[in-house]
N, C-alpha and C positions, 0 to 999 in steps of 0.2 A: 345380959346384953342381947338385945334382940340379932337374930340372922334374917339377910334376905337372900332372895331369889331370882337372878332377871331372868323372864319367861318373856317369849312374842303371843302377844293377844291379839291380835290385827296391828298395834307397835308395842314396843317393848312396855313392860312393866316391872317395876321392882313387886317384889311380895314378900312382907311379911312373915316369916315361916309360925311365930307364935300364932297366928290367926289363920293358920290353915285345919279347916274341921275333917277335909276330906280328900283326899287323889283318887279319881277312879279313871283305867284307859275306856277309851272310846272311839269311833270310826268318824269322820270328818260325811259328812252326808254328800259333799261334793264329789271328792273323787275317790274317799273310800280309804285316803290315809290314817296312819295312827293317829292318834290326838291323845289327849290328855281335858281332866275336866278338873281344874282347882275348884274349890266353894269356903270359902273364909266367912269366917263369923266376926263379926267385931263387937265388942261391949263396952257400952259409957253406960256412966250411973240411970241413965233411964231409958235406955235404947237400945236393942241388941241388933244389926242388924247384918242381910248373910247376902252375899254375894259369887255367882260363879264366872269362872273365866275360861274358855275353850281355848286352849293353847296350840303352836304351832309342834311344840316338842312328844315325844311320847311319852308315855308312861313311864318305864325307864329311865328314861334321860333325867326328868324331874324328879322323880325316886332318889338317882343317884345323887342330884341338886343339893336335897333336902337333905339327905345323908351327910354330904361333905367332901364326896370325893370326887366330885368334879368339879 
């Protein structure tokens, strides 16, 4: 059974936790806060394709997400 994640992307999004390739932390180029950078892959029979989302949360926070204990 698949797990999700709500994360803020400019609004909320659910995410898929099986279709996440990658978490890496990152600085927001605005004002220099934490971020977070999801990039999910998806795969149909003839189409792979991959997506990133620059969150409002940090690295941690989503870490913990994905884990399960928050």
């Amino acid at each position: 059974m698949s797990k999700f994640i709500e994360v803020t992307a400019g609004k909320k999004v659910l995410i898929n936790t099986d279709e996440i390739a990658c978490v890496e932390p990152s600085e927001d180029y605005k004002d220099g806060k934490e971020v977070c950078i999801i990039t999910l892959i998806h795969t149909t029979k003839r189409h792979v394709e991959g997506r990133k989302f620059i969150t409002k949360e940090s690295y941690e926070e989503v870490k913990q997400m994905i884990i399960g204990t928050k």
